[in-house]
Backbone bond lengths (Angstrom), bond angles and torsions (degrees), N, CA, C in turn:
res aa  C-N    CA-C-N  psi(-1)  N-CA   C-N-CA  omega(-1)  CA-C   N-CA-C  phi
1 X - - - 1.470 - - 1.518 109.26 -
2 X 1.373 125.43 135.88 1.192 145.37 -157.51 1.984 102.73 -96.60
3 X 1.025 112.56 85.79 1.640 105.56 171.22 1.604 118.49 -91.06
4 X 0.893 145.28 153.92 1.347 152.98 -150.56 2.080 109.44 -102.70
5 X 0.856 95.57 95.44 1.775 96.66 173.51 1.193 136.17 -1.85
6 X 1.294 154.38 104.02 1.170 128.36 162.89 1.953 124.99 -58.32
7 X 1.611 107.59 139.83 1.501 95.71 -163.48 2.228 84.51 -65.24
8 X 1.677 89.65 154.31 1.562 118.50 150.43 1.011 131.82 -137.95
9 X 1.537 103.29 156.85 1.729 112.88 179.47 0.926 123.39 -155.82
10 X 1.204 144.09 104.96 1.613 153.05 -176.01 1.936 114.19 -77.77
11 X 1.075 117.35 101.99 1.621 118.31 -177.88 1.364 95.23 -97.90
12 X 1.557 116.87 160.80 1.515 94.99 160.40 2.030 87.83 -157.69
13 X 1.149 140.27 127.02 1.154 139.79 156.26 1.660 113.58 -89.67
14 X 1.237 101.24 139.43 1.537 108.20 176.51 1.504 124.87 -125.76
15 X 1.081 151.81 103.71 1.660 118.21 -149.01 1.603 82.92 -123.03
16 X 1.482 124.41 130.34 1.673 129.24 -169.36 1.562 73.99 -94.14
17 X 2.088 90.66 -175.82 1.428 115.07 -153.70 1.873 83.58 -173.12
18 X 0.943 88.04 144.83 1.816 96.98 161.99 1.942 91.46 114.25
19 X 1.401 123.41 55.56 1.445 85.15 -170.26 1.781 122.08 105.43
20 X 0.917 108.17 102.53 1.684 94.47 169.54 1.120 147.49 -52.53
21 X 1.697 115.84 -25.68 1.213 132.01 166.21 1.377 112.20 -81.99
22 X 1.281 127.17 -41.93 1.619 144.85 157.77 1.407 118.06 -17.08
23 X 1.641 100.86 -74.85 1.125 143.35 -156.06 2.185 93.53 -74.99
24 X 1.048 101.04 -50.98 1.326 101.54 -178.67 1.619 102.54 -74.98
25 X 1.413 117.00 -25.02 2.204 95.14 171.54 1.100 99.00 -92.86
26 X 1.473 133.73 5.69 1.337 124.65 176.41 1.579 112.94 -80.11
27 X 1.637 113.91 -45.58 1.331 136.36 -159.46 1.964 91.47 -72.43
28 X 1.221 105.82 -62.55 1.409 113.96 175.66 1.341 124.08 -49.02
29 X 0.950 115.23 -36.11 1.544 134.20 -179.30 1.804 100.92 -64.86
30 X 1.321 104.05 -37.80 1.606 110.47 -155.62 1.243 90.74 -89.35
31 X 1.440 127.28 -49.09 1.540 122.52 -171.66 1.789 118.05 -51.82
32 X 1.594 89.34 -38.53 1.897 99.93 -160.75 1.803 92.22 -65.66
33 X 1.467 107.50 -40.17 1.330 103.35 -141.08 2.072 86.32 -76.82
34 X 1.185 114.18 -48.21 1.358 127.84 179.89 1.753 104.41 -48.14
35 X 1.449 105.54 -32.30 1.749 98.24 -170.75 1.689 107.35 -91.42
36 X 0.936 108.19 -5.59 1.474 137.06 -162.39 1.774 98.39 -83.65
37 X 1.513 92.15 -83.22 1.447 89.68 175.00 1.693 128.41 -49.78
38 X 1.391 105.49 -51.29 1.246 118.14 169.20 1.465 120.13 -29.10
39 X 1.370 119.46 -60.34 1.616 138.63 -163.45 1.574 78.71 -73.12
40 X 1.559 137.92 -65.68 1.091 125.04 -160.82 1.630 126.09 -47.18
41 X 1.537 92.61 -41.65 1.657 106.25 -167.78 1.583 99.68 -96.05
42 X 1.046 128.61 -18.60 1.616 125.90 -166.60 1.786 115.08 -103.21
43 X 1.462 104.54 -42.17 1.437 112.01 -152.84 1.535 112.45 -114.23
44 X 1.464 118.80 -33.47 1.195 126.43 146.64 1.692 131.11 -48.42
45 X 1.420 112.59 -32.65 1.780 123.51 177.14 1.758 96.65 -92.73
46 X 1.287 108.45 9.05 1.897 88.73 -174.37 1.596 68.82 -130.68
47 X 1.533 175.59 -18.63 0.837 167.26 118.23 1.540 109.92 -16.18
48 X 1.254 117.44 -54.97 1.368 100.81 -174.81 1.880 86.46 -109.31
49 X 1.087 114.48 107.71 1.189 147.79 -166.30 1.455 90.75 -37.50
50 X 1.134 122.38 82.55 1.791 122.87 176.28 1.450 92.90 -111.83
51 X 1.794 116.67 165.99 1.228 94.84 -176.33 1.645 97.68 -101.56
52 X 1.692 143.34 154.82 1.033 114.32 -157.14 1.047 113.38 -117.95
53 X 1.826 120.30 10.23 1.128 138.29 169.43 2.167 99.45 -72.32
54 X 0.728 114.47 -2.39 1.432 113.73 -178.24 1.142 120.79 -49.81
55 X 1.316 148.24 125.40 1.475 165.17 -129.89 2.054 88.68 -82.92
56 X 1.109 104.18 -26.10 1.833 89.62 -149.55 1.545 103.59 -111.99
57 X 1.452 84.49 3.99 2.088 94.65 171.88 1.674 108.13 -108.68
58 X 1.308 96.23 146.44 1.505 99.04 169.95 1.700 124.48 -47.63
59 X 1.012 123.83 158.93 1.570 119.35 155.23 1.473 121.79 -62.40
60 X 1.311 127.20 119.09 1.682 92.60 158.16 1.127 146.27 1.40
61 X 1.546 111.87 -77.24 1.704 111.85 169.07 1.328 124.14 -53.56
62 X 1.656 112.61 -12.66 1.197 105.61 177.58 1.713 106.15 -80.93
63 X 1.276 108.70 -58.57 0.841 115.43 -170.36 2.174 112.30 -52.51
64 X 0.930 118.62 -13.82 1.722 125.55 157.33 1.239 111.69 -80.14
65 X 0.766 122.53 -54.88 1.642 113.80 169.42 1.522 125.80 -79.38
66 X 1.395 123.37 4.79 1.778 119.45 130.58 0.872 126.51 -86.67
67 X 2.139 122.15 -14.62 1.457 103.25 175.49 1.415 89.51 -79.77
68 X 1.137 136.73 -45.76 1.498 131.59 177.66 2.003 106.70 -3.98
69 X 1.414 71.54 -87.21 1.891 102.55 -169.05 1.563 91.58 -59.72
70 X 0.999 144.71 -21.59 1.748 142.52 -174.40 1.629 93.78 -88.54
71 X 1.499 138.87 -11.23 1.576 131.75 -173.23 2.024 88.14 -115.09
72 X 0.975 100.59 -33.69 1.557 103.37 -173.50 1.811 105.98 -66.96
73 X 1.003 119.29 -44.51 1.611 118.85 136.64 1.330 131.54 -30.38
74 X 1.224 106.92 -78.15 1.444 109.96 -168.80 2.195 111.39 -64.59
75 X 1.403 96.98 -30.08 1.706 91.22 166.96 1.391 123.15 -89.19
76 X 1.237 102.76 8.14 1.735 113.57 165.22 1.369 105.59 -70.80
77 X 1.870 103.08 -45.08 1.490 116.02 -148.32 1.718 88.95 -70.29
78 X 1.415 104.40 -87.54 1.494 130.79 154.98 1.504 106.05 14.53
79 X 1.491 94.58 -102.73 1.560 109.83 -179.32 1.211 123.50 -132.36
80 X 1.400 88.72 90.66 1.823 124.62 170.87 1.412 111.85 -20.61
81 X 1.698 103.31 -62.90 1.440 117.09 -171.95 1.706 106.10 -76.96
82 X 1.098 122.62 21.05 1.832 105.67 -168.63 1.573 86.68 -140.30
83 X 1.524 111.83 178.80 1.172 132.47 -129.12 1.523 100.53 -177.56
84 X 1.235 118.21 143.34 1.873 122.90 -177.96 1.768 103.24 -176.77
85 X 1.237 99.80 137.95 1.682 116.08 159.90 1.306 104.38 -73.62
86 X 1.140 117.14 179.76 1.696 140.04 -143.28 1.446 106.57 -168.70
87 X 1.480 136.79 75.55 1.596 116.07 170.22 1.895 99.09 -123.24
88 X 1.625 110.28 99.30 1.458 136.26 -178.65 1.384 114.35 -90.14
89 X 1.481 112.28 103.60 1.609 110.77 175.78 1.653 104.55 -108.12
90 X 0.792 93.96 161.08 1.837 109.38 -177.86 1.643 89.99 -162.80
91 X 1.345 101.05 125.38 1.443 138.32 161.77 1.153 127.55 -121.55
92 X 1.630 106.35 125.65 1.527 109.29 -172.55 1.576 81.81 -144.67
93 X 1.741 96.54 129.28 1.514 111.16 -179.71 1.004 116.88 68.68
94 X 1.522 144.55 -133.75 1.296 157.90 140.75 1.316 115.61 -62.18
95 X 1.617 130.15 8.20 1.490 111.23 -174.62 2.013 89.24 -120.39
96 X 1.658 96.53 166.42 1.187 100.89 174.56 1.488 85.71 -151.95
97 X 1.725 82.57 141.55 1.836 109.86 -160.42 2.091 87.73 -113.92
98 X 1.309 117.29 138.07 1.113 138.38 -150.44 1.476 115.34 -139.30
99 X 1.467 122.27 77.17 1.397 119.91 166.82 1.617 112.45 -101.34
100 X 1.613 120.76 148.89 1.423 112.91 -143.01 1.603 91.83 -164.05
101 X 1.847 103.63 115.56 1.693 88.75 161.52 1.393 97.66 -143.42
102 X 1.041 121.37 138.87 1.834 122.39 -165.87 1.166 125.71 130.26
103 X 1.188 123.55 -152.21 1.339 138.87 161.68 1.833 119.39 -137.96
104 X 1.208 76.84 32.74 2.112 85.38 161.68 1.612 85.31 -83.64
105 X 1.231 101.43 -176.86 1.711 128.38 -178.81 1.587 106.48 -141.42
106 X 1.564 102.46 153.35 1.403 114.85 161.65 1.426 84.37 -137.56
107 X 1.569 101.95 158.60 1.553 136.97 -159.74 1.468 109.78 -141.21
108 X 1.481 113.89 116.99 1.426 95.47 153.90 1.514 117.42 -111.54
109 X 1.355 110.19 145.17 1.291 98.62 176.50 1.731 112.12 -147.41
110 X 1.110 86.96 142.62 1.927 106.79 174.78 1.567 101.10 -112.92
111 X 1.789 87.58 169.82 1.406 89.08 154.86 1.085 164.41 -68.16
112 X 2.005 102.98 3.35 1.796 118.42 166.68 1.094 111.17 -103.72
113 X 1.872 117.75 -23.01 1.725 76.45 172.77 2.440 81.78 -147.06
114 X 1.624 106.78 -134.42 1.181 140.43 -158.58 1.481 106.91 -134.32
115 X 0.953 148.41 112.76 1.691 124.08 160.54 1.313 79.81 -145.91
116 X 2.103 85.38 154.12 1.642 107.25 -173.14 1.816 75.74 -129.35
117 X 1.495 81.47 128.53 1.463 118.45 166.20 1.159 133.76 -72.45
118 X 1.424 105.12 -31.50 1.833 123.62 173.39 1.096 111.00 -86.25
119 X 1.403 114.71 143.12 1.668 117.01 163.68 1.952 96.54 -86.23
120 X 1.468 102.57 142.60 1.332 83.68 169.16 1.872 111.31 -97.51
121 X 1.218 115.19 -178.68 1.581 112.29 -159.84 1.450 94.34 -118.23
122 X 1.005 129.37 56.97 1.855 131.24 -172.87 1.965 93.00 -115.40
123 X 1.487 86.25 143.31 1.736 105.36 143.03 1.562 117.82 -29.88
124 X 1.470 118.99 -79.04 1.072 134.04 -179.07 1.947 121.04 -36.78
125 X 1.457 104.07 -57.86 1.697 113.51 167.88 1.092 107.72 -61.00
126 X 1.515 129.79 -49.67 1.565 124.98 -157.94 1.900 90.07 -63.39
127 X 1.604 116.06 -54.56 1.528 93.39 -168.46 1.552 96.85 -76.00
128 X 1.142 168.15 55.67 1.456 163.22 86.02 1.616 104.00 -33.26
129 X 0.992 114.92 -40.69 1.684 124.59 -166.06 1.424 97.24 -72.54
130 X 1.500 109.36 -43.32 1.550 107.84 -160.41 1.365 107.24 -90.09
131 X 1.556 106.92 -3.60 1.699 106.08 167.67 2.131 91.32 89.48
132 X 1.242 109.90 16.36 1.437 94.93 176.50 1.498 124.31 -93.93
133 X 1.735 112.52 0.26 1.381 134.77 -134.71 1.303 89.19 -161.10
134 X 1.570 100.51 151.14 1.249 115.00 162.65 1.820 118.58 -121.23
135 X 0.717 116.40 174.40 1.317 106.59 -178.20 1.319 127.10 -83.73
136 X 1.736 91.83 -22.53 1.850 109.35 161.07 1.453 115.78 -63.99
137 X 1.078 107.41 -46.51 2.111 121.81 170.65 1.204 94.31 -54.85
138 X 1.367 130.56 -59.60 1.290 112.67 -137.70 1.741 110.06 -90.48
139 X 1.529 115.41 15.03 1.653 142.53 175.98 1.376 105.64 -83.17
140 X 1.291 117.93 -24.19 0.989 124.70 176.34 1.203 137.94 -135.13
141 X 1.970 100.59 19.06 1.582 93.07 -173.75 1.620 103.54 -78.03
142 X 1.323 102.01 -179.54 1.517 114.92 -176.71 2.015 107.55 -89.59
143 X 1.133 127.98 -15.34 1.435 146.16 146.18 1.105 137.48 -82.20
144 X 1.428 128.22 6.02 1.331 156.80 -175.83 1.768 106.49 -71.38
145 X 1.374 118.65 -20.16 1.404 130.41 159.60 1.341 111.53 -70.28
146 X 0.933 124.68 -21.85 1.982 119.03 -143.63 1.614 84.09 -99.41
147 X 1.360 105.70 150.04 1.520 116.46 -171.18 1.811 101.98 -140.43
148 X 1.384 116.61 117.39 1.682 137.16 -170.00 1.251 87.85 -68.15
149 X 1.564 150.79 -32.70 1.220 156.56 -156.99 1.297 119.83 -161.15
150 X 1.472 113.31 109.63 1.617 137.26 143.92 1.410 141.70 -150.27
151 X 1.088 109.54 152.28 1.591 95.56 165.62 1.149 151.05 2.93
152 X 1.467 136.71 86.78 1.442 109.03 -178.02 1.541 77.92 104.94
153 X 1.497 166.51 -128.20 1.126 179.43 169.74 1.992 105.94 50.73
154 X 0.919 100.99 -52.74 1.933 116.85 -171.84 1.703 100.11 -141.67
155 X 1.612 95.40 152.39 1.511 101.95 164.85 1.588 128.49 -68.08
156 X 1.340 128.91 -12.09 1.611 135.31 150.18 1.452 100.48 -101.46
157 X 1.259 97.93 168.40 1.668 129.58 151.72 1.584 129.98 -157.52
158 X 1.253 89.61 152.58 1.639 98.67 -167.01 1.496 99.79 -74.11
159 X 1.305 158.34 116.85 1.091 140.03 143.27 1.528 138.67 -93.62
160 X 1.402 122.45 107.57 1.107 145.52 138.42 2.247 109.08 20.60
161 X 1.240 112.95 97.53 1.708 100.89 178.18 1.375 101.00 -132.99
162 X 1.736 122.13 131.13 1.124 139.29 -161.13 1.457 114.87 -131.93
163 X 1.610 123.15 95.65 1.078 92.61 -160.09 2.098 90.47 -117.47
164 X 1.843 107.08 152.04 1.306 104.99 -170.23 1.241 118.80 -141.12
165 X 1.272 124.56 137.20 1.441 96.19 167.47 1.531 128.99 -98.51
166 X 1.510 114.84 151.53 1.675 101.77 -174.91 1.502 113.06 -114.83
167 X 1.266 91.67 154.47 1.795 97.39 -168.54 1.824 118.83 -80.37
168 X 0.895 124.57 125.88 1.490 121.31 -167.74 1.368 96.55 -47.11
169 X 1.244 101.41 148.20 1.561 128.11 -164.62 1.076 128.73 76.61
170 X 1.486 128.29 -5.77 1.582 121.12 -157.12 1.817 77.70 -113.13
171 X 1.870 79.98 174.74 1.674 93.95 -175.46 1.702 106.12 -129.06
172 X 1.151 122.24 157.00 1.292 154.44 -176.83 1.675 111.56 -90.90
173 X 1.404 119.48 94.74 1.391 105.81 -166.64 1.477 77.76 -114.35
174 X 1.690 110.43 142.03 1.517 128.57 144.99 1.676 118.71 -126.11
175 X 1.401 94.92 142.39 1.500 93.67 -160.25 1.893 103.38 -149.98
176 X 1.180 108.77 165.43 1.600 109.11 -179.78 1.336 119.14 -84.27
177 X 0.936 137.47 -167.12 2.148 133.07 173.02 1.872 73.83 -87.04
178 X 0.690 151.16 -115.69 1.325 160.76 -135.11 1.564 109.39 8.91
179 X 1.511 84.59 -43.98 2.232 102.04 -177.54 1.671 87.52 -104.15
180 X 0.747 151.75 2.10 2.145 119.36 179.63 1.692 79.03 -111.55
181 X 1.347 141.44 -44.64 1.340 128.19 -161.16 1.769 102.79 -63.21
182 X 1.228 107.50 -43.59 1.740 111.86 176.61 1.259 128.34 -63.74
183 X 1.354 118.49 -45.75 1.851 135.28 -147.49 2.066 94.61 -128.06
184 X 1.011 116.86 113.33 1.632 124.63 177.02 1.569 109.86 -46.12
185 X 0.745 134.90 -164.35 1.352 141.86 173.27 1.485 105.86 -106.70
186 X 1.415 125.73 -68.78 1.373 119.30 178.04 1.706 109.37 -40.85
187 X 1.749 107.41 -29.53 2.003 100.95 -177.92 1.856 101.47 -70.27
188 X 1.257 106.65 -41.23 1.389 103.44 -172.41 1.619 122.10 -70.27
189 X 1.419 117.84 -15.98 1.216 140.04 160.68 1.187 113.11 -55.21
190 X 1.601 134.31 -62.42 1.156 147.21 -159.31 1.722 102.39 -91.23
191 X 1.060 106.32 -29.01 1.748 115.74 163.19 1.379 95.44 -47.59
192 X 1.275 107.67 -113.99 1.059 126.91 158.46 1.648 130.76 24.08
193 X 1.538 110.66 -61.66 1.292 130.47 174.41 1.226 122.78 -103.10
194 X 1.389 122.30 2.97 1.459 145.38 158.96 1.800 117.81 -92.14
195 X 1.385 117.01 -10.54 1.471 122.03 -162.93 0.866 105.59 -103.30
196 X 1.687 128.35 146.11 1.575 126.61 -156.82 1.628 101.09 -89.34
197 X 1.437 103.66 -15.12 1.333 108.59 179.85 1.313 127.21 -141.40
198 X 1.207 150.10 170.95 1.564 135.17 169.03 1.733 126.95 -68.96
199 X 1.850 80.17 -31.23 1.770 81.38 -179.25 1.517 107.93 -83.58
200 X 1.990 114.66 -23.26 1.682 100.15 163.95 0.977 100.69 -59.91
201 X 1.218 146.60 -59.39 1.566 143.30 -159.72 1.518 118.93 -36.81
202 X 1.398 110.41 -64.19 1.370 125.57 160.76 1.602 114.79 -42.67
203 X 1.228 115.25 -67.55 1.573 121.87 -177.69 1.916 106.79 -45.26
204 X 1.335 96.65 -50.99 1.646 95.51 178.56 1.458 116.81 -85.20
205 X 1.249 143.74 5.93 1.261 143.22 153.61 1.713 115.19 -84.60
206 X 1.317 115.47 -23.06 1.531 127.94 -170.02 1.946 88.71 -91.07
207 X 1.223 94.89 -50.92 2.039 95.05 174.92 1.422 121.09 -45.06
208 X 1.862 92.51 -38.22 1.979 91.44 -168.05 1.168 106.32 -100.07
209 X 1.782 118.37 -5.45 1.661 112.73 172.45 1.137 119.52 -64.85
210 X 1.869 113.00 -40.79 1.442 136.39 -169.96 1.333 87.44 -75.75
211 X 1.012 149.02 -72.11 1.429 144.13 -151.64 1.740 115.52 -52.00
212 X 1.354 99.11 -35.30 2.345 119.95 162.38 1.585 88.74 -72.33
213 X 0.604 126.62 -13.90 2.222 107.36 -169.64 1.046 102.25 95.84
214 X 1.266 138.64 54.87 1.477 144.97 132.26 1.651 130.19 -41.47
215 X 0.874 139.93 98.77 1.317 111.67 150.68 1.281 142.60 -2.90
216 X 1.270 121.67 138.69 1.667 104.97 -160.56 2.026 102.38 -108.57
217 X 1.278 119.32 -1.50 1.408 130.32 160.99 1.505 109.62 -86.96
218 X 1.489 112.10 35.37 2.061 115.95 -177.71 1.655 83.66 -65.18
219 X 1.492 115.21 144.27 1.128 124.03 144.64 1.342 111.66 -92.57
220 X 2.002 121.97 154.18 1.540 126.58 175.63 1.390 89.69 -145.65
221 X 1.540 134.80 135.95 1.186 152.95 127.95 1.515 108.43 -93.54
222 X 1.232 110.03 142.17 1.398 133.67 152.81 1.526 132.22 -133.14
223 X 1.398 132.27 112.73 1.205 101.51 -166.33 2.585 80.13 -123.82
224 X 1.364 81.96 147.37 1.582 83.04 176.36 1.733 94.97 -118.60
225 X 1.401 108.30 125.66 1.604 124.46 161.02 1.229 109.98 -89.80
226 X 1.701 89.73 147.80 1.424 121.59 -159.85 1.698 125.23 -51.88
227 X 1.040 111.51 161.68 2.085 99.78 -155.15 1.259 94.96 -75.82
C-alpha cells in the first residue's frame, strides 16, 4: 500500500572561526559531514517508506545530535586549528527537529511576534543567565565573540536538541551572529514579514547587516511553511 510522504528538509548553517581559511574548512567540513549523516538516517527510511517511529531507530533529535558530534570529530580530525557553530533543522510535516552548538540562531516567526529557539553558547549569555550581565552590557562587551561551546573545540560535545512545532504560514529563520549582532529582532521580523519572498527577505537583511558593519560571509536561511 502506497502512503504519501511526509514533506522534508534539512537546513544546516555553520559559521567557522579559527582564521578565515580555517574557519571556512571547518564550516564546510561540518555541514557535509552533518548533511551526510542526516540524509542517511532521516531521509532514506522515510523514502523507502519505513515507519520511523520504529522502536530500533533513533529519534530524530537523536539522530542531529550524532551527526552533530559525528562533524565535531571529523573538524577536530580535518582542521585541528578551526572551529564552527552548528544550527541543523530538519522538518518533516509541521515539526522542526533542532540540533544546535554555537551562536548561529534559529527563529521562529509569525505574524505576532519573533522567538529564538536557540540558546546561544557564548561567554557573554552564560553570565546573562547568572544575572551578572545585562543584555545591554553584553552588546557591547569586548568578549561577546568568545563561545564556551563549538565545534572542533574538545573531543565530545554536549549538543543542544529542540524539538517544535510550526504553525502554517510562519517561517523558520537560521542565521549567523553576523545578522542578530547588526539588525534587532523586531527589524528582522518585519523584514521578514514585509518580503515578497524569503530569498528577498534574506538578500535584504544580509544588505542592511553589511551596511551596520557586518561581515560580508553573514549567513540567512529562511524557509516559510505551507499556509
Amino acid at each position: 500500500m502506497h502512503t504519501e510522504q511526509p514533506e522534508f528538509g534539512l537546513f544546516i548553517v555553520a559559521d567557522g572561526m579559527g582564521g578565515h581559511q580555517e574557519g571556512e574548512r571547518a564550516s564546510a567540513t561540518a555541514a557535509r559531514t552533518v548533511a551526510r549523516h542526516a540524509y542517511g538516517e532521516i531521509l532514506v527510511p522515510l523514502l523507502a517508506e519505513q515507519e520511523y517511529a520504529n522502536s530500533n531507530r533513533p529519534t530524530i533529535t537523536e539522530v542531529l545530535r550524532e551527526a552533530i558530534q559525528e562533524a565535531n570529530q571529523d573538524v577536530s580530525r580535518v582542521v585541528p586549528d578551526g572551529g564552527t557553530t552548528v544550527t541543523a533543522v530538519a522538518i518533516i510535516g509541521d515539526l522542526a527537529y533542532i540540533g544546535h552548538v554555537g551562536d548561529s540562531r534559529a527563529y521562529l516567526v509569525t505574524t505576532e511576534s519573533i522567538e529564538q529557539l536557540t540558546r546561544d553558547h557564548s561567554l557573554v549569555q552564560r553570565l546573562i543567565e547568572l544575572d551578572q550581565l545585562t543584555p545591554a552590557e553584553a552588546a557591547d562587551h569586548p568578549q561577546r565573540n568568545v563561545l564556551y561551546r563549538a565545534i572542533g573545540q574538545n573531543d565530545t560535545i554536549d549538543v543542544d536538541a529542540i524539538t517544535r512545532r510550526v504553525p502554517p504560514g510562519a517561517r523558520l529563520l537560521m542565521c549567523s551572529d553576523g545578522l542578530w549582532n547588526m539588525v534587532p529582532e523586531e527589524e528582522i521580523k518585519n523584514v521578514v514579514l514585509g518580503s515578497p519572498s524569503p530569498q528577498s527577505a534574506c538578500e535584504s537583511l544580509v544588505k542592511m547587516a553589511n551596511s551596520r558593519g557586518g561581515p560580508d560571509n553573514i549567513s540567512v536561511i529562511i524557509v516559510k511553511m505551507p499556509e
